[in-house]
Structure formats: C-alpha cells, structure tokens
C-alpha positions as CSV (number, residue, x, y, z in Angstrom):
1,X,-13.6,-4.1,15.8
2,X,-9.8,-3.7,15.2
3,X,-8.9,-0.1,15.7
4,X,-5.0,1.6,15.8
5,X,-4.2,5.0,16.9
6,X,-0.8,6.5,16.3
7,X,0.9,10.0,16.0
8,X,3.3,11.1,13.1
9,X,5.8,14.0,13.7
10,X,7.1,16.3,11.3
11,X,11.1,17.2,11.5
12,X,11.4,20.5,13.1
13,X,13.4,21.7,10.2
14,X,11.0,20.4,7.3
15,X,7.4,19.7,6.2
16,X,6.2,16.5,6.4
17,X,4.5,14.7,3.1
18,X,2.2,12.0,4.1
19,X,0.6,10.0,1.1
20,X,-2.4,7.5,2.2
21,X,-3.3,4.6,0.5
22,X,-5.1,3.3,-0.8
23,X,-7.2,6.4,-0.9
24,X,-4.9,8.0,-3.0
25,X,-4.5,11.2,-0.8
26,X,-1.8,13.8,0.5
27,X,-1.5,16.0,3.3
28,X,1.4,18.2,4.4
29,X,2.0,18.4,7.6
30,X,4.1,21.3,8.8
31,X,7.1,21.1,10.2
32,X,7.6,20.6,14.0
33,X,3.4,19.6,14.2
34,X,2.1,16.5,15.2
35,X,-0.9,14.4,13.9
36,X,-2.6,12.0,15.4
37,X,-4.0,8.7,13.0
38,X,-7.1,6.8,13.7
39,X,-8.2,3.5,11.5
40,X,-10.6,1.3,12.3
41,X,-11.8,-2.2,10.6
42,X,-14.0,-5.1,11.3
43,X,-10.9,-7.3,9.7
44,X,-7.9,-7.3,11.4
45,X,-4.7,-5.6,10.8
46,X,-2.9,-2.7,11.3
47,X,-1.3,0.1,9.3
48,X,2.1,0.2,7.5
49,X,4.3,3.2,7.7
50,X,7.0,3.7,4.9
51,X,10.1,6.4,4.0
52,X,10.1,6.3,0.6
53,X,12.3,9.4,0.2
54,X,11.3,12.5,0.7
55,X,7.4,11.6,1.7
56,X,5.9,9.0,4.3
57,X,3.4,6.6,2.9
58,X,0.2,5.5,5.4
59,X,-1.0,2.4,4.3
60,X,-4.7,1.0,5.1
61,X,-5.5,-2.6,5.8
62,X,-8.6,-4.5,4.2
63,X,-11.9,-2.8,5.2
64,X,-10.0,-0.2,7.3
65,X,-10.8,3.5,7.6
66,X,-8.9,6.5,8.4
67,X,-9.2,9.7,10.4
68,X,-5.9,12.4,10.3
69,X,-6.4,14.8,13.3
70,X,-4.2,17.7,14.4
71,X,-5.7,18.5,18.4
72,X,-9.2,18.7,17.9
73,X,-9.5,19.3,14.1
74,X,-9.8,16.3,11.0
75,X,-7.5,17.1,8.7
76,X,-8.7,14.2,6.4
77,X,-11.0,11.5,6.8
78,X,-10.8,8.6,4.5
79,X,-14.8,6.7,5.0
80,X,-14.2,4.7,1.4
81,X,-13.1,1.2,3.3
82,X,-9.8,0.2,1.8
83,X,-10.6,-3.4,-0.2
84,X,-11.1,-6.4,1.6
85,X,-8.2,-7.9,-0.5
86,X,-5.6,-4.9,0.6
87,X,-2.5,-6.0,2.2
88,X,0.8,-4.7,2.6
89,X,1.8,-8.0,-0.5
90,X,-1.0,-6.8,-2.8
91,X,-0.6,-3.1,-2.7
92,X,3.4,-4.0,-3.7
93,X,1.8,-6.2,-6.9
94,X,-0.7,-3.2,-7.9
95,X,1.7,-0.2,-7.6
96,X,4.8,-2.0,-8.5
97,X,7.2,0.5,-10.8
98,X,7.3,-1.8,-14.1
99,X,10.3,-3.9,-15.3
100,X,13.5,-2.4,-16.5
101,X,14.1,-2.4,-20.2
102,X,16.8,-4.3,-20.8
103,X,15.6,-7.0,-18.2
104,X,16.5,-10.3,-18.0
105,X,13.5,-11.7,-20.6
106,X,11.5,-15.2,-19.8
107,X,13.3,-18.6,-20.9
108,X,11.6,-19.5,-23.9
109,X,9.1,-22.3,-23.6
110,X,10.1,-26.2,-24.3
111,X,9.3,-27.3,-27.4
112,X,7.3,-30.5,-27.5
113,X,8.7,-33.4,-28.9
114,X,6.9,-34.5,-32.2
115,X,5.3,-37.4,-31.8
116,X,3.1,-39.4,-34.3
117,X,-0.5,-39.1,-33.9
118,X,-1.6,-42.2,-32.4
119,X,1.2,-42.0,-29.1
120,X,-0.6,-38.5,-28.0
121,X,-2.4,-40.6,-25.1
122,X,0.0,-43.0,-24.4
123,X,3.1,-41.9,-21.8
C-alpha cells in the first residue's frame, strides 16, 4: 500500500493556512508549530504541496487518505478516499478560475460547401 509522511512548518512570524483537497478542509496551524502529514492509498502517488499566496494547499492522490497530527494529537483526519480519477491534471480542470471576459473567443466553425444532393456520398 503506497503511504507518504511529511512535516509542514509554520513561519515563526505567521500562522500557517493549510487547505486540503480534495476534502475541502482548513486548518490553521500556528505559527512556529509543526505538523506532521500521513496519506495512505492502495494506488500509487504521492501528495502535492502548493503556495498559492497567503495559504498552502495539500493535495490527495486517487484513493488516498489523510491524517494531520501535531505530536501525539490528530488535528484532522480526512477517511473519505479522494476519487480514483484525482490527479494533480484533473483537480486543475475541476477548480480552474473560469475564462476572462474579454477572452480571445473560438474561431467560428467552417462552413460546408453546398453541394447538390446526390454528391453527399461521393469525395
């Protein structure tokens, strides 16, 4: 069974706001403490780790699970398997920030040639 420990810091100076997914969770972790992560899965993978500004985002693999500890405490416990489906490409489809307005818009589609009836089949 694939399994990954690793420990996330907070800044000395600052909280740290950790936001798991796909379990939709948060969890402040004061500053200067340490937790410790624990996911587990019968597929293999590993977790992905992202700044994205001013919190860090945990990020499951298919079937994984998660346990937060601080020492000898669970902070949070995430038991709900992540999809089988969930990779680090899929999760950027799903919670992808929509288009722009003003983006650049599709090329029309080609307009078919009319043709007379009886040359639909032939090349």
């Amino acid at each position: 069974m694939p399994q990954q420990s690793l420990a996330l810091s907070a800044p000395a100076d600052r909280d740290l706001q950790l936001w798991f997914e796909p379990w939709a969770e948060h969890l402040v972790v004061p500053a200067g403490a340490t937790v410790e992560l624990f996911a587990n899965s019968r597929v293999p993978g590993q977790l992905h780790i992202e700044e994205a500004g001013e919190r860090t985002v945990v990020l499951g693999w298919g079937g994984s699970t998660l346990r937060v500890m601080m020492g000898p405490r669970t902070l949070k416990s995430f038991d709900q398997p992540a999809p089988d489906f969930m990779d680090r490409e899929s999760f950027d489809l799903l919670f992808a920030p929509p288009p722009a307005r003003g983006a650049a818009k599709a090329a029309p589609a080609p307009v078919a040639k009319a043709r007379p009836w009886w040359q639909f089949w032939a090349r």
